[in-house]
BANU-420815 format. One record per residue (C-alpha): residue number from 1; y, z, x; residue in three letters. Coordinates in nm, 2 decimals, padded with zeros to 4 digits. Each point is the difference from the previous one (the first is absolute). Layout:
  nr      Y      Z      X rest
 NUM      Y      Z      X  ALA
...
//
This chain:
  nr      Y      Z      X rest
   1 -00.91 -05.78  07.75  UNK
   2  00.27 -00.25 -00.06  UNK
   3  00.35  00.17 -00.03  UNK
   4  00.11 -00.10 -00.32  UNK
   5 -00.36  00.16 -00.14  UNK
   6  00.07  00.25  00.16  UNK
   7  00.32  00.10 -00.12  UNK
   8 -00.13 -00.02 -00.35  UNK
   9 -00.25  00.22  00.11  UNK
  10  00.30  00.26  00.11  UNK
  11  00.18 -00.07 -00.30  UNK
  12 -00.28  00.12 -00.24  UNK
  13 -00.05  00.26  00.21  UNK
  14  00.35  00.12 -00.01  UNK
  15  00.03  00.03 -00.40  UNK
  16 -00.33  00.14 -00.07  UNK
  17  00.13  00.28  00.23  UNK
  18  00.38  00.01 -00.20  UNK
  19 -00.18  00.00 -00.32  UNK
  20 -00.29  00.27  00.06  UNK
  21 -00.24 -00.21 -00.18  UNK
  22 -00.34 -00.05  00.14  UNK
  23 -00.16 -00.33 -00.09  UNK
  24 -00.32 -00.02 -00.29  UNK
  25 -00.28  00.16  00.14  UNK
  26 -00.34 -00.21  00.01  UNK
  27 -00.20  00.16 -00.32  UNK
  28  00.22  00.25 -00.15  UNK
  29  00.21 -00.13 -00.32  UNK
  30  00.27  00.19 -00.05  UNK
  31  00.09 -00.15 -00.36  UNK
  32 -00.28  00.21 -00.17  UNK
  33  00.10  00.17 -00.30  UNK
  34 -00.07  00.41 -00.08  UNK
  35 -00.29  00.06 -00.16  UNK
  36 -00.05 -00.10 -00.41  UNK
  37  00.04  00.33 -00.21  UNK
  38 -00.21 -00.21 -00.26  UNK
  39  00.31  00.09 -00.29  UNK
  40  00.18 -00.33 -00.07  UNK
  41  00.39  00.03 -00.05  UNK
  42  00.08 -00.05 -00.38  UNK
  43  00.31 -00.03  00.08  UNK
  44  00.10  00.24 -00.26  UNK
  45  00.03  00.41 -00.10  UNK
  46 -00.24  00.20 -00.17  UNK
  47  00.16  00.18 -00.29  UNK
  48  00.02  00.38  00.00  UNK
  49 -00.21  00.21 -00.16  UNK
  50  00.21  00.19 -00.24  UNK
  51 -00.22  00.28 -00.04  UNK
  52 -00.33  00.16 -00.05  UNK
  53 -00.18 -00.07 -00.35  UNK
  54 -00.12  00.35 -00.07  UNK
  55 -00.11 -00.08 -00.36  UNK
  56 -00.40  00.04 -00.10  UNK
  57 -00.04 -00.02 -00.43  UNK
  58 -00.25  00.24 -00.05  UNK
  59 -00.37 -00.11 -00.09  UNK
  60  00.03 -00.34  00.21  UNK
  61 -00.23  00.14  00.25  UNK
  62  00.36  00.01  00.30  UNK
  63  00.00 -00.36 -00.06  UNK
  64  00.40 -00.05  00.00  UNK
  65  00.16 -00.25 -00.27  UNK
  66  00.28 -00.05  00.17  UNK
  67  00.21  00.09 -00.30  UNK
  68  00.19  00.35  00.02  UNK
  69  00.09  00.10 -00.35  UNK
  70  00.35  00.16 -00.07  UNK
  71 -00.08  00.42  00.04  UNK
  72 -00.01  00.01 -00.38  UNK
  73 -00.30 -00.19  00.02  UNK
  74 -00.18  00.20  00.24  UNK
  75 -00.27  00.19 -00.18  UNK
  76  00.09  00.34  00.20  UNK
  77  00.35  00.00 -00.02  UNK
  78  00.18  00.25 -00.20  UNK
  79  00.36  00.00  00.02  UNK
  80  00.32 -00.02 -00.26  UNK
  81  00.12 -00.37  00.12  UNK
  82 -00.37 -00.04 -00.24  UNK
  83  00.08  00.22 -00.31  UNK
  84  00.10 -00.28 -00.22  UNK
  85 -00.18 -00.26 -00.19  UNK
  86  00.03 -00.40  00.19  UNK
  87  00.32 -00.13 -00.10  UNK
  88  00.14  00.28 -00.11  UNK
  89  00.34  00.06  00.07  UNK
  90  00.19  00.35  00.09  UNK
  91  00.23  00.15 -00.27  UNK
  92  00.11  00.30  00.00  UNK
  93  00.16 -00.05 -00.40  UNK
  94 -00.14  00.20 -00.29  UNK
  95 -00.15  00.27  00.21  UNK
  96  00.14  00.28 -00.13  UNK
  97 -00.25  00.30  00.12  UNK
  98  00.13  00.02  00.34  UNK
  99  00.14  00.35 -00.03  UNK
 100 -00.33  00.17 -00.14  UNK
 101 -00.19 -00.06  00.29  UNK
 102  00.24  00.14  00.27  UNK
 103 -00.21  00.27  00.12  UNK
 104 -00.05  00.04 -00.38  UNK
 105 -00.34  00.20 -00.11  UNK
 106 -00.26 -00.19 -00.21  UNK
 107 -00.34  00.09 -00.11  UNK
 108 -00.32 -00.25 -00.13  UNK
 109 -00.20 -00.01 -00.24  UNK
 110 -00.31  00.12  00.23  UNK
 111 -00.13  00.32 -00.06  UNK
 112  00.16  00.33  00.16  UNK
 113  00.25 -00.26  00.16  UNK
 114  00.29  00.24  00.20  UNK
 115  00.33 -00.19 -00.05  UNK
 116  00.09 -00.21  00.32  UNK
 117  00.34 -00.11  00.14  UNK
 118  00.06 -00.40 -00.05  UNK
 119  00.23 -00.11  00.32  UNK
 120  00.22 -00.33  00.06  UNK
 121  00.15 -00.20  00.27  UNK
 122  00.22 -00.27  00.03  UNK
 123 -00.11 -00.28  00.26  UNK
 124  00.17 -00.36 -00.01  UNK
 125  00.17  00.03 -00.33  UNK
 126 -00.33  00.06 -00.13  UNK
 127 -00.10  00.37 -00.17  UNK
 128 -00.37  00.14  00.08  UNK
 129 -00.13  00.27 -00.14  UNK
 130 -00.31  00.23  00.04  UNK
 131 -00.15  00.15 -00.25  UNK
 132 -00.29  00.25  00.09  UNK
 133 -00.09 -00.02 -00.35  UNK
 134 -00.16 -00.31 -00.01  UNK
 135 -00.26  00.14  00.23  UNK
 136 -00.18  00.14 -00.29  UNK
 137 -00.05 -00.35 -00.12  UNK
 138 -00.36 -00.07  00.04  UNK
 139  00.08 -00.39  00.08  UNK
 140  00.20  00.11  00.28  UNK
 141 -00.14 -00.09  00.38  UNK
 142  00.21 -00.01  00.24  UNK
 143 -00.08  00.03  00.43  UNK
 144 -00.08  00.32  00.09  UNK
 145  00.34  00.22  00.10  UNK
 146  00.22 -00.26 -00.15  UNK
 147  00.30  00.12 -00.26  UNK
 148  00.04 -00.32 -00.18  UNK
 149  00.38 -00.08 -00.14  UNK
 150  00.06 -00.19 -00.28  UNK
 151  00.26 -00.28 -00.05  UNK
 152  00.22  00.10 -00.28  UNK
 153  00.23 -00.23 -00.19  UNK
 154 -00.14 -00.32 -00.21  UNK
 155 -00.08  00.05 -00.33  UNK
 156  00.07  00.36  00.02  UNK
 157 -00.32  00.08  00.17  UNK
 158 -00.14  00.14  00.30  UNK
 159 -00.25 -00.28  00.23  UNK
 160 -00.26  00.10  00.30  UNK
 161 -00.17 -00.28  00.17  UNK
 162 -00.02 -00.26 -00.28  UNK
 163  00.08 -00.30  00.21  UNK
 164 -00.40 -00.05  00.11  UNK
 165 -00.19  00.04 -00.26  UNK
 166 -00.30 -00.07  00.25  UNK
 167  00.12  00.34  00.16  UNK
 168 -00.29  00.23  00.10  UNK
 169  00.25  00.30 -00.14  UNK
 170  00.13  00.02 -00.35  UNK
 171  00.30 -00.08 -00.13  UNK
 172  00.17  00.21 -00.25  UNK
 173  00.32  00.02 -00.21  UNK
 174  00.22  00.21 -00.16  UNK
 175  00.15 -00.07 -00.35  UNK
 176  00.29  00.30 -00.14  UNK
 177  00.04  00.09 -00.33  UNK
 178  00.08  00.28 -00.21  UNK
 179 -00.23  00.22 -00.15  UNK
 180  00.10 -00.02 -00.32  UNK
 181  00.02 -00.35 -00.03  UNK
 182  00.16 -00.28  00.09  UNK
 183  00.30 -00.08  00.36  UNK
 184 -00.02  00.32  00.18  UNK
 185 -00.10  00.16  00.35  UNK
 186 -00.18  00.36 -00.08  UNK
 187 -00.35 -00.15  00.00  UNK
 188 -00.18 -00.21  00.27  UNK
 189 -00.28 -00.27 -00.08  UNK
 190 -00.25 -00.06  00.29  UNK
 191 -00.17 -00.32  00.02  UNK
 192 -00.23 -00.04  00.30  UNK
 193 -00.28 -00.29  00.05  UNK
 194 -00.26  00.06  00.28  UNK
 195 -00.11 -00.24  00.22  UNK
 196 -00.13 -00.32 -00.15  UNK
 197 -00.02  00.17 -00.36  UNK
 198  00.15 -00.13 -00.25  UNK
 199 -00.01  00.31 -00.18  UNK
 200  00.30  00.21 -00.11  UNK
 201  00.00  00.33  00.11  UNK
 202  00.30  00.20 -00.16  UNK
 203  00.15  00.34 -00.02  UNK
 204  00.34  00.20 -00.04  UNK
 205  00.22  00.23  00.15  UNK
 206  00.22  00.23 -00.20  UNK
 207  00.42  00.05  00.15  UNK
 208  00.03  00.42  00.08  UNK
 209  00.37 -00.02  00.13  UNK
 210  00.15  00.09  00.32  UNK
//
Protein backbone atom coordinates (compact mmCIF):
# COMPACT_ATOMS: atom_id res chain seq x y z
CA UNK A 1 0.00 0.00 0.00
CA UNK A 2 1.26 3.30 -1.20
CA UNK A 3 1.83 5.82 1.73
CA UNK A 4 -0.24 8.52 0.92
CA UNK A 5 -3.33 5.68 0.67
CA UNK A 6 -2.44 4.77 3.41
CA UNK A 7 -2.52 7.67 5.49
CA UNK A 8 -6.02 8.27 4.28
CA UNK A 9 -6.72 5.02 5.40
CA UNK A 10 -5.37 6.17 9.14
CA UNK A 11 -7.09 9.33 8.82
CA UNK A 12 -10.65 7.78 8.44
CA UNK A 13 -9.82 5.60 10.80
CA UNK A 14 -8.91 8.12 13.29
CA UNK A 15 -12.36 10.15 13.25
CA UNK A 16 -14.67 7.36 12.99
CA UNK A 17 -13.05 6.53 16.34
CA UNK A 18 -13.31 10.50 17.82
CA UNK A 19 -16.82 10.55 16.59
CA UNK A 20 -18.23 7.10 17.91
CA UNK A 21 -20.11 6.59 14.81
CA UNK A 22 -20.03 3.19 13.15
CA UNK A 23 -20.38 3.44 9.35
CA UNK A 24 -24.14 2.20 7.44
CA UNK A 25 -24.49 -1.25 8.00
CA UNK A 26 -25.07 -3.52 4.64
CA UNK A 27 -29.10 -4.17 4.87
CA UNK A 28 -30.26 -2.37 7.82
CA UNK A 29 -31.88 1.32 7.08
CA UNK A 30 -31.86 3.21 9.82
CA UNK A 31 -34.21 6.05 8.37
CA UNK A 32 -37.40 3.94 8.91
CA UNK A 33 -40.10 5.66 10.43
CA UNK A 34 -42.34 4.22 13.69
CA UNK A 35 -45.09 2.35 12.86
CA UNK A 36 -48.56 4.19 11.20
CA UNK A 37 -51.23 4.49 14.06
CA UNK A 38 -53.64 4.71 10.95
CA UNK A 39 -55.17 8.32 12.65
CA UNK A 40 -54.10 11.14 10.31
CA UNK A 41 -53.12 14.52 12.14
CA UNK A 42 -56.02 17.11 11.47
CA UNK A 43 -53.99 19.45 12.60
CA UNK A 44 -56.62 20.68 14.87
CA UNK A 45 -58.65 20.16 18.49
CA UNK A 46 -61.65 18.44 19.09
CA UNK A 47 -64.09 20.54 21.05
CA UNK A 48 -65.19 19.56 24.50
CA UNK A 49 -68.03 17.84 25.32
CA UNK A 50 -69.94 20.19 27.55
CA UNK A 51 -71.95 17.72 29.14
CA UNK A 52 -74.17 14.71 29.15
CA UNK A 53 -77.68 15.09 27.28
CA UNK A 54 -79.85 13.41 29.84
CA UNK A 55 -83.13 14.37 28.22
CA UNK A 56 -85.65 11.45 26.86
CA UNK A 57 -89.52 13.23 25.88
CA UNK A 58 -91.62 10.63 26.95
CA UNK A 59 -93.55 8.35 24.28
CA UNK A 60 -90.55 8.68 21.60
CA UNK A 61 -89.67 5.16 22.32
CA UNK A 62 -85.74 6.70 24.25
CA UNK A 63 -85.08 8.10 20.92
CA UNK A 64 -83.48 11.49 22.16
CA UNK A 65 -84.40 14.91 20.14
CA UNK A 66 -81.69 16.54 21.16
CA UNK A 67 -83.79 19.42 22.35
CA UNK A 68 -83.91 19.82 26.34
CA UNK A 69 -86.94 21.88 27.18
CA UNK A 70 -86.69 24.61 29.98
CA UNK A 71 -87.98 22.51 33.49
CA UNK A 72 -91.33 24.20 33.02
CA UNK A 73 -91.70 22.23 30.07
CA UNK A 74 -90.90 18.95 31.42
CA UNK A 75 -94.13 17.03 31.85
CA UNK A 76 -93.10 15.73 35.49
CA UNK A 77 -91.93 18.77 36.90
CA UNK A 78 -93.74 20.45 39.72
CA UNK A 79 -92.11 23.33 41.16
CA UNK A 80 -93.12 27.22 42.01
CA UNK A 81 -90.48 28.79 39.35
CA UNK A 82 -93.83 26.96 37.03
CA UNK A 83 -96.98 28.43 39.01
CA UNK A 84 -97.60 31.17 36.62
CA UNK A 85 -99.15 31.33 33.24
CA UNK A 86 -96.17 31.97 30.00
CA UNK A 87 -95.42 35.47 29.97
CA UNK A 88 -96.71 36.30 33.01
CA UNK A 89 -94.92 38.53 34.96
CA UNK A 90 -94.47 38.61 39.05
CA UNK A 91 -96.39 41.39 41.02
CA UNK A 92 -96.88 41.33 44.18
CA UNK A 93 -99.60 44.68 43.81
CA UNK A 94 -103.28 44.32 44.73
CA UNK A 95 -102.88 41.28 46.83
CA UNK A 96 -104.30 42.14 49.68
CA UNK A 97 -105.15 38.57 51.54
CA UNK A 98 -101.79 37.96 52.71
CA UNK A 99 -102.60 38.23 56.37
CA UNK A 100 -105.62 35.60 56.38
CA UNK A 101 -103.64 32.90 55.47
CA UNK A 102 -100.79 33.17 58.00
CA UNK A 103 -101.32 29.98 59.80
CA UNK A 104 -105.00 31.29 59.42
CA UNK A 105 -107.88 28.41 59.72
CA UNK A 106 -110.08 27.80 56.57
CA UNK A 107 -112.65 25.26 55.91
CA UNK A 108 -114.24 24.02 52.14
CA UNK A 109 -117.04 23.50 50.89
CA UNK A 110 -116.68 19.47 50.99
CA UNK A 111 -118.62 17.68 53.30
CA UNK A 112 -117.56 17.30 57.11
CA UNK A 113 -114.54 19.36 56.02
CA UNK A 114 -112.37 20.09 59.64
CA UNK A 115 -110.96 23.64 59.26
CA UNK A 116 -107.14 23.45 58.13
CA UNK A 117 -104.29 25.94 58.71
CA UNK A 118 -103.24 27.94 55.33
CA UNK A 119 -99.24 28.63 55.72
CA UNK A 120 -96.85 31.22 53.78
CA UNK A 121 -93.39 31.76 52.87
CA UNK A 122 -91.46 34.28 51.43
CA UNK A 123 -88.69 32.98 48.78
CA UNK A 124 -87.04 35.52 46.26
CA UNK A 125 -89.35 38.46 46.78
CA UNK A 126 -91.97 36.15 45.77
CA UNK A 127 -94.96 34.99 48.45
CA UNK A 128 -96.09 31.16 48.33
CA UNK A 129 -98.67 29.88 49.96
CA UNK A 130 -100.19 26.42 50.88
CA UNK A 131 -103.42 25.99 51.22
CA UNK A 132 -104.46 22.35 52.47
CA UNK A 133 -107.87 23.35 51.40
CA UNK A 134 -107.59 23.04 47.96
CA UNK A 135 -107.06 19.31 48.46
CA UNK A 136 -110.67 18.80 48.53
CA UNK A 137 -110.87 20.01 44.99
CA UNK A 138 -111.60 17.11 42.97
CA UNK A 139 -109.43 18.58 39.91
CA UNK A 140 -106.60 18.56 42.10
CA UNK A 141 -103.56 15.91 41.23
CA UNK A 142 -100.67 16.48 42.31
CA UNK A 143 -97.23 13.69 42.87
CA UNK A 144 -97.78 11.65 45.52
CA UNK A 145 -96.26 13.25 49.03
CA UNK A 146 -95.96 16.63 47.39
CA UNK A 147 -97.45 19.97 49.37
CA UNK A 148 -97.86 22.08 46.40
CA UNK A 149 -97.33 26.17 47.09
CA UNK A 150 -98.98 28.58 45.25
CA UNK A 151 -97.55 31.78 43.74
CA UNK A 152 -99.45 34.62 45.16
CA UNK A 153 -99.47 38.17 43.74
CA UNK A 154 -100.91 38.98 40.02
CA UNK A 155 -104.25 39.75 39.73
CA UNK A 156 -104.91 39.13 43.20
CA UNK A 157 -104.90 35.37 42.91
CA UNK A 158 -103.19 32.39 43.95
CA UNK A 159 -101.38 30.12 40.69
CA UNK A 160 -100.04 26.23 40.90
CA UNK A 161 -98.37 24.88 37.96
CA UNK A 162 -100.08 26.83 35.13
CA UNK A 163 -97.02 27.40 33.01
CA UNK A 164 -97.42 23.79 31.13
CA UNK A 165 -100.56 23.33 30.30
CA UNK A 166 -99.31 19.86 28.85
CA UNK A 167 -98.56 19.01 32.58
CA UNK A 168 -99.49 15.50 33.59
CA UNK A 169 -100.64 17.26 37.17
CA UNK A 170 -103.25 19.90 37.40
CA UNK A 171 -103.02 23.30 37.66
CA UNK A 172 -105.18 25.22 39.94
CA UNK A 173 -105.80 28.79 41.15
CA UNK A 174 -106.99 30.67 43.79
CA UNK A 175 -109.24 33.88 43.32
CA UNK A 176 -110.27 35.99 47.04
CA UNK A 177 -113.28 37.64 47.56
CA UNK A 178 -115.62 38.42 50.08
CA UNK A 179 -118.55 36.52 50.89
CA UNK A 180 -120.85 38.90 50.76
CA UNK A 181 -119.93 40.28 47.64
CA UNK A 182 -117.66 42.08 45.89
CA UNK A 183 -113.24 43.04 46.92
CA UNK A 184 -112.59 41.09 49.93
CA UNK A 185 -110.51 38.14 51.49
CA UNK A 186 -112.99 35.94 53.85
CA UNK A 187 -113.83 33.48 51.01
CA UNK A 188 -111.55 31.32 48.74
CA UNK A 189 -112.47 30.22 45.05
CA UNK A 190 -110.74 27.04 43.87
CA UNK A 191 -110.31 26.47 40.29
CA UNK A 192 -108.40 23.28 39.40
CA UNK A 193 -108.16 21.57 35.73
CA UNK A 194 -106.96 18.00 35.56
CA UNK A 195 -104.67 16.74 33.29
CA UNK A 196 -105.51 17.36 29.65
CA UNK A 197 -109.24 18.37 30.61
CA UNK A 198 -110.44 21.22 29.70
CA UNK A 199 -113.01 21.03 32.19
CA UNK A 200 -113.46 23.40 35.24
CA UNK A 201 -113.53 21.89 38.28
CA UNK A 202 -114.40 24.46 41.12
CA UNK A 203 -114.97 24.71 44.79
CA UNK A 204 -114.63 27.15 47.93
CA UNK A 205 -113.20 27.53 51.08
CA UNK A 206 -114.79 29.66 53.81
CA UNK A 207 -112.04 32.23 56.20
CA UNK A 208 -112.55 30.77 60.25
CA UNK A 209 -109.89 33.24 61.74
CA UNK A 210 -106.80 32.75 63.61
Amino acid sequence: MEKPTLRLFLAAAFVAALTGCPGPQPGHDTGTPPPDSGLPDDGGSDPVDAGVDAYVPPGDGGADTGVIPSMCEDVEYVGTECNLPEGMAYNRDGFICESFINGDLWVSDAVGATPQATQYREADGQFLATFEFVTTNEGMSMPAGSSPEFTCGPEGRCWLNWFNPDSNYSHCRVTFQSASGGAGCDMAMVECWMPGSAAQITSSAIYIGE
